[in-house]
N, CA, C and O atoms as a GROMACS GRO file, in nm:
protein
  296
    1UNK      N    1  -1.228  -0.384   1.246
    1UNK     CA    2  -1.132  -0.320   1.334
    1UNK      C    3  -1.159  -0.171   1.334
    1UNK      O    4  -1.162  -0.115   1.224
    2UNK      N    5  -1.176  -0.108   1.432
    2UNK     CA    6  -1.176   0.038   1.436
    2UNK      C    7  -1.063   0.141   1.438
    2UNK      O    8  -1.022   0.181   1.548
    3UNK      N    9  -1.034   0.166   1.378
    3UNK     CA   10  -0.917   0.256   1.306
    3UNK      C   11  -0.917   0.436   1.374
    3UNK      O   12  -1.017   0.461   1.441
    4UNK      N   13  -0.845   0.517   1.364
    4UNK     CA   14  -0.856   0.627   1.371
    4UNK      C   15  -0.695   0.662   1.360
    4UNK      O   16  -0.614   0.571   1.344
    5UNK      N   17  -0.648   0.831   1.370
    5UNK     CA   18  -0.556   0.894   1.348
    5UNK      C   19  -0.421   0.815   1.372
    5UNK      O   20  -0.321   0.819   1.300
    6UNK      N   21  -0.438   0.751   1.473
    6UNK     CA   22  -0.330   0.714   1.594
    6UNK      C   23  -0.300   0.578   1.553
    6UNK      O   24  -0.187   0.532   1.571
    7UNK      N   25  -0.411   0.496   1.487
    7UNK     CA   26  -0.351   0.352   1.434
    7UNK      C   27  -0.202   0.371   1.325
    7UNK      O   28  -0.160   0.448   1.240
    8UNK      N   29  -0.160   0.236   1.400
    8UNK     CA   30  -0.015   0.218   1.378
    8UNK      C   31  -0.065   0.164   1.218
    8UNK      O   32  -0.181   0.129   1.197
    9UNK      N   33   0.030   0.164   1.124
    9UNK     CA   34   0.036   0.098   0.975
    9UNK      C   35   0.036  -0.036   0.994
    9UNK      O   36  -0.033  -0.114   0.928
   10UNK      N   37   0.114  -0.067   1.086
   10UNK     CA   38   0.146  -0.235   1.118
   10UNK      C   39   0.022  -0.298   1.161
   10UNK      O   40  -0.007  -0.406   1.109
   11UNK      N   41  -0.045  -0.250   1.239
   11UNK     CA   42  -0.170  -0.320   1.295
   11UNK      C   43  -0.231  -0.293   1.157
   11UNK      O   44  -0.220  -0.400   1.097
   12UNK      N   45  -0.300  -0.190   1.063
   12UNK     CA   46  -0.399  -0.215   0.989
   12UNK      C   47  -0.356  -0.374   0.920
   12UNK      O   48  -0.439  -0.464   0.907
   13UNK      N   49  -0.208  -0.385   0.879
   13UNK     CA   50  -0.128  -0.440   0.795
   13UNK      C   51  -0.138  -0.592   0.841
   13UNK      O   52  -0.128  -0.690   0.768
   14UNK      N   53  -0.165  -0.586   1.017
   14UNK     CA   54  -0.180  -0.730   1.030
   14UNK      C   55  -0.314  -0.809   1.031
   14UNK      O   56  -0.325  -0.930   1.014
   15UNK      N   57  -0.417  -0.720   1.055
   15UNK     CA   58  -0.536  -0.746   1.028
   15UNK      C   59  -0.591  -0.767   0.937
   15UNK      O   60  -0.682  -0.850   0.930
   16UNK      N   61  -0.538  -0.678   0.813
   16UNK     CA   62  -0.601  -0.716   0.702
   16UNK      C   63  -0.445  -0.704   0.627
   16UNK      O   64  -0.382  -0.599   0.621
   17UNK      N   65  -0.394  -0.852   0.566
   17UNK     CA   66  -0.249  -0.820   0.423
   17UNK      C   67  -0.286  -0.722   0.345
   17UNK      O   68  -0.208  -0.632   0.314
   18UNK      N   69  -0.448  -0.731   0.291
   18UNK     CA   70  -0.476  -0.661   0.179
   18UNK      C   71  -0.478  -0.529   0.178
   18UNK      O   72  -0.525  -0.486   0.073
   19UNK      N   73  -0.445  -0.447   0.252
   19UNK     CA   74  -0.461  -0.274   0.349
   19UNK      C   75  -0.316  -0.246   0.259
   19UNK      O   76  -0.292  -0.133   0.216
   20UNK      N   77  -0.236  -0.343   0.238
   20UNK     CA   78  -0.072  -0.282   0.175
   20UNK      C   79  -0.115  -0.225   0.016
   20UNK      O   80  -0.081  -0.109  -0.004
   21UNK      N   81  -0.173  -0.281  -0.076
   21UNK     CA   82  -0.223  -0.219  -0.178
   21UNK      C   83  -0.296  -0.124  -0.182
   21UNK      O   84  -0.280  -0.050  -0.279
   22UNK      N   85  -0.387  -0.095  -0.096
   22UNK     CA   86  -0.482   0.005  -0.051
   22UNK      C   87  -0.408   0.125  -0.081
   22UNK      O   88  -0.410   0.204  -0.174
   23UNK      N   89  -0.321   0.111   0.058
   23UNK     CA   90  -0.265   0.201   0.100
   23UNK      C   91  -0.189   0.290  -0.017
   23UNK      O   92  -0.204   0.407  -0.051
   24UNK      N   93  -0.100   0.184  -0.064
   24UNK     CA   94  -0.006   0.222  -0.180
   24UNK      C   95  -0.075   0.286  -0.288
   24UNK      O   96  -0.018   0.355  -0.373
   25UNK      N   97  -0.194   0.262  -0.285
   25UNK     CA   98  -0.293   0.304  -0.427
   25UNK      C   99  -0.334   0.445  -0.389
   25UNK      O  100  -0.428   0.508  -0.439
   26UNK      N  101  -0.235   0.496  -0.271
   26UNK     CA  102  -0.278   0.635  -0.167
   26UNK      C  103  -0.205   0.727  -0.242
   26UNK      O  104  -0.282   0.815  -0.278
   27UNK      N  105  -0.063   0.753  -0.292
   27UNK     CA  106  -0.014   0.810  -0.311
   27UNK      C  107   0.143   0.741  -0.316
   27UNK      O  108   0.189   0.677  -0.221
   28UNK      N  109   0.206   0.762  -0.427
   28UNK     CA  110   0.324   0.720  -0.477
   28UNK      C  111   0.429   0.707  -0.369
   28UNK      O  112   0.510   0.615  -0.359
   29UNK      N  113   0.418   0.798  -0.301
   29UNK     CA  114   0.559   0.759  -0.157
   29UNK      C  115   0.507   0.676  -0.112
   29UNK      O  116   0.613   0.647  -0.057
   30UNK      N  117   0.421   0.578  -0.068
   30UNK     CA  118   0.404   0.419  -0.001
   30UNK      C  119   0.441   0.310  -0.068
   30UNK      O  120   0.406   0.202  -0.021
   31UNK      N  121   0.515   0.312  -0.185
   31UNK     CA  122   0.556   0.241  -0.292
   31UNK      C  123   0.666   0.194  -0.178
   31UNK      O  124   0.714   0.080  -0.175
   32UNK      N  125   0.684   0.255  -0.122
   32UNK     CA  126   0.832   0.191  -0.037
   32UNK      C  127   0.778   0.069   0.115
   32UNK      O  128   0.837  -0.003   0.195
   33UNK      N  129   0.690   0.094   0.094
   33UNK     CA  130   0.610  -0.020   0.232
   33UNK      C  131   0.562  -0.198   0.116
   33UNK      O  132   0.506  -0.302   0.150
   34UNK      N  133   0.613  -0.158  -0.007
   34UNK     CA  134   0.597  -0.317  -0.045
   34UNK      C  135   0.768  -0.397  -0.056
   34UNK      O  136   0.784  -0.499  -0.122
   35UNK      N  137   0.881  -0.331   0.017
   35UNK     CA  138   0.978  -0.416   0.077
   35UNK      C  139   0.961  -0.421   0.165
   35UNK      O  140   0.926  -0.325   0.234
   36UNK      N  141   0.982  -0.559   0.212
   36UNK     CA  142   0.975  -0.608   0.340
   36UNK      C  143   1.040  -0.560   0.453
   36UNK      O  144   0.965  -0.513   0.539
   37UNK      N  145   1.167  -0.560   0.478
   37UNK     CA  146   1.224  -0.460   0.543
   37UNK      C  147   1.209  -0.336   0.533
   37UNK      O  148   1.264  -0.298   0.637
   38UNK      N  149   1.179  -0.261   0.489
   38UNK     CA  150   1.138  -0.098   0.494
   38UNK      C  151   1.006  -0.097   0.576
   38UNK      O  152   0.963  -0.022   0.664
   39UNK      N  153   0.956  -0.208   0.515
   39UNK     CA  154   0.774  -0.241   0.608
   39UNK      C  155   0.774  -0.265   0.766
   39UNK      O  156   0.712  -0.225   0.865
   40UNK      N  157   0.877  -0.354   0.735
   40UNK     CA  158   0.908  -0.400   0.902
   40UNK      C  159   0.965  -0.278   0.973
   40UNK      O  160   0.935  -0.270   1.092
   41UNK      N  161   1.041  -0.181   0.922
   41UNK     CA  162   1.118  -0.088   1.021
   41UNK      C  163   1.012   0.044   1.018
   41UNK      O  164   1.016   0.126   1.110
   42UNK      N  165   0.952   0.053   0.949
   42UNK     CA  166   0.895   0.201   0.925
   42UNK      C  167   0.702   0.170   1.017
   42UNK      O  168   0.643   0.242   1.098
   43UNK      N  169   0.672   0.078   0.973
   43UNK     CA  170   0.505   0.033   0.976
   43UNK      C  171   0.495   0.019   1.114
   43UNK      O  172   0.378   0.003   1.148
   44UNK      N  173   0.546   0.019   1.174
   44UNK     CA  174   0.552  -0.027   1.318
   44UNK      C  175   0.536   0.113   1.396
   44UNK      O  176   0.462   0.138   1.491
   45UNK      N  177   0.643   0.213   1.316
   45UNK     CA  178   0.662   0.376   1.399
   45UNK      C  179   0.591   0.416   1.384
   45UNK      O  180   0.551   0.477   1.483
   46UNK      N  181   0.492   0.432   1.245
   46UNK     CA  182   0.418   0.530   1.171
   46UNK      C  183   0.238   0.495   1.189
   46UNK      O  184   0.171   0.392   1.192
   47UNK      N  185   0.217   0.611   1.197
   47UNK     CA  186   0.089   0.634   1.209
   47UNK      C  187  -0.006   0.643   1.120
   47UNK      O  188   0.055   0.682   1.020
   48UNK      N  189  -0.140   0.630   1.088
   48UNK     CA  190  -0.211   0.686   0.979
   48UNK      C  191  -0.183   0.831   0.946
   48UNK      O  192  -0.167   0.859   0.827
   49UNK      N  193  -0.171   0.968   1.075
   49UNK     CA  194  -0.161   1.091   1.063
   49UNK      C  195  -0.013   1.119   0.987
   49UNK      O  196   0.012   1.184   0.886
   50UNK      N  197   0.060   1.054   1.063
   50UNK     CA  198   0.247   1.070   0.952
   50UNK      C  199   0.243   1.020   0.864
   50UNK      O  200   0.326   1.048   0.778
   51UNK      N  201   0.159   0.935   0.844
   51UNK     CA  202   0.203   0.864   0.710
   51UNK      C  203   0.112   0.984   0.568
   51UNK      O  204   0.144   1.010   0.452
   52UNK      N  205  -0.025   1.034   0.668
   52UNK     CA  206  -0.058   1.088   0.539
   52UNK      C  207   0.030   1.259   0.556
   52UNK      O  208   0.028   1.352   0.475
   53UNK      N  209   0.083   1.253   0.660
   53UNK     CA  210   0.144   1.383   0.622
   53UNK      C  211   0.247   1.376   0.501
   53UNK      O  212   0.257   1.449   0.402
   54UNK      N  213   0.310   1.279   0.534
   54UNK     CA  214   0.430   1.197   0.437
   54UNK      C  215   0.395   1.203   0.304
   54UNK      O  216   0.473   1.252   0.222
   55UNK      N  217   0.237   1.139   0.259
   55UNK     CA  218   0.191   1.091   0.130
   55UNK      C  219   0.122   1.229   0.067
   55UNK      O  220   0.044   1.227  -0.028
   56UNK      N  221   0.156   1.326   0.124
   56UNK     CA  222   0.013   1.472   0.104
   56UNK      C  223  -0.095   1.399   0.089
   56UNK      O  224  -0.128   1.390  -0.029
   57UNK      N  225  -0.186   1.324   0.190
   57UNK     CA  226  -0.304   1.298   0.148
   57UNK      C  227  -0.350   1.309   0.302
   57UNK      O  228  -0.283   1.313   0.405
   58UNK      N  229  -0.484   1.313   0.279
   58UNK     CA  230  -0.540   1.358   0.489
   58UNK      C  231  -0.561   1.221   0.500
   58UNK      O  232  -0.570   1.134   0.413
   59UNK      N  233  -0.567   1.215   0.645
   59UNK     CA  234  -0.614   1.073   0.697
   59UNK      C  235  -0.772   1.068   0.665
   59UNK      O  236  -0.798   0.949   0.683
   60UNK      N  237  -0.884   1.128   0.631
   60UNK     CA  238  -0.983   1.056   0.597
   60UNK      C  239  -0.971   1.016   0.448
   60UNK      O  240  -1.048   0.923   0.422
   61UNK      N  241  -0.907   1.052   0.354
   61UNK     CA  242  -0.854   0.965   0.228
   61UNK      C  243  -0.836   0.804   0.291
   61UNK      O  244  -0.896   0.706   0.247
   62UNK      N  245  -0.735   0.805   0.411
   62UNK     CA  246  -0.709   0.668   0.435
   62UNK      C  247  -0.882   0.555   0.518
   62UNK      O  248  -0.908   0.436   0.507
   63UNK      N  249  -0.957   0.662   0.590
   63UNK     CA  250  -1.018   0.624   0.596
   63UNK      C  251  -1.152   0.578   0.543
   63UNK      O  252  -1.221   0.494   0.600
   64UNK      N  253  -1.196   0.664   0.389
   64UNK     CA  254  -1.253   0.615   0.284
   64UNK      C  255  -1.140   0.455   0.235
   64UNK      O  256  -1.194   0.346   0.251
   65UNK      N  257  -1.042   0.457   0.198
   65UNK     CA  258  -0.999   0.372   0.124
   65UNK      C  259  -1.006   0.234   0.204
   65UNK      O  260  -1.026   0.126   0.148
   66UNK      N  261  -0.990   0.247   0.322
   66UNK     CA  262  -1.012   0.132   0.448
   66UNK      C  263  -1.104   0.096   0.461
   66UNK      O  264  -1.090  -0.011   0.521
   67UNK      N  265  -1.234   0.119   0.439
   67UNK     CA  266  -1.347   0.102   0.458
   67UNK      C  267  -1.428   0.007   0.376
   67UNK      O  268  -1.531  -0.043   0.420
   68UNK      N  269  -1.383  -0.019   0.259
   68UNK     CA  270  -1.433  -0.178   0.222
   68UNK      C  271  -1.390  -0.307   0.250
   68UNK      O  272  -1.448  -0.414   0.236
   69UNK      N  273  -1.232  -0.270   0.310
   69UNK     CA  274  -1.170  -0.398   0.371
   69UNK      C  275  -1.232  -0.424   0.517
   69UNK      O  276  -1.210  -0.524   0.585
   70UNK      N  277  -1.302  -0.329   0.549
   70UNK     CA  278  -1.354  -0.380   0.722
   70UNK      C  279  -1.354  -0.288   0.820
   70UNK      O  280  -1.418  -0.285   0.925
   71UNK      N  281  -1.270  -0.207   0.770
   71UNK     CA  282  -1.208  -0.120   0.873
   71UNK      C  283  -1.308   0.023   0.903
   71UNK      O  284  -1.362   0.097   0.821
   72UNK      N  285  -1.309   0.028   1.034
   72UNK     CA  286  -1.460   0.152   1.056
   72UNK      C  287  -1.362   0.269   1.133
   72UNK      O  288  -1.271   0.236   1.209
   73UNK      N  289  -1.382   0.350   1.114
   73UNK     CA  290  -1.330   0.514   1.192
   73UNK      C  291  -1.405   0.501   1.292
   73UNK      O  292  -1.527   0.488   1.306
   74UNK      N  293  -1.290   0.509   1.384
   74UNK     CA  294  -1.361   0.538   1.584
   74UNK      C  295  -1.373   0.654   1.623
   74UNK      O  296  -1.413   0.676   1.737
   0.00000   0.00000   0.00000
């Protein structure tokens, strides 16, 4: 799947389940995307770019960490 700034959390999340540990292994504020409901209401709005503004980490952090599950930067 080709990924960039603008991918939603939810899409990485439905393509690959395994992207939720990833992610979380990003920085301690994503600890809150392993309830289900918080996942469902938030993953859907949020972006790779908000989310790493959120986590202090840049979006190519997310896109090294994505990158053994499949996922390629567009």
């Amino acid at each position: 799947m080709l990924i960039n700034e603008q991918t939603k959390i939810a899409a990485l999340l439905k393509h690959h389940p395994d992207a939720l540990e990833t992610i979380v292994s990003l920085s301690p504020d994503f600890k809150k995307l392993r309830n289900p409901l918080l996942r469902k209401l938030m993953a859907a709005r949020t972006s790779i770019s908000m989310a790493a503004k959120v986590g202090g980490v840049k979006p190519e952090d997310f896109f090294k960490a994505l990158a053994p599950l499949g996922f390629e930067v567009d």
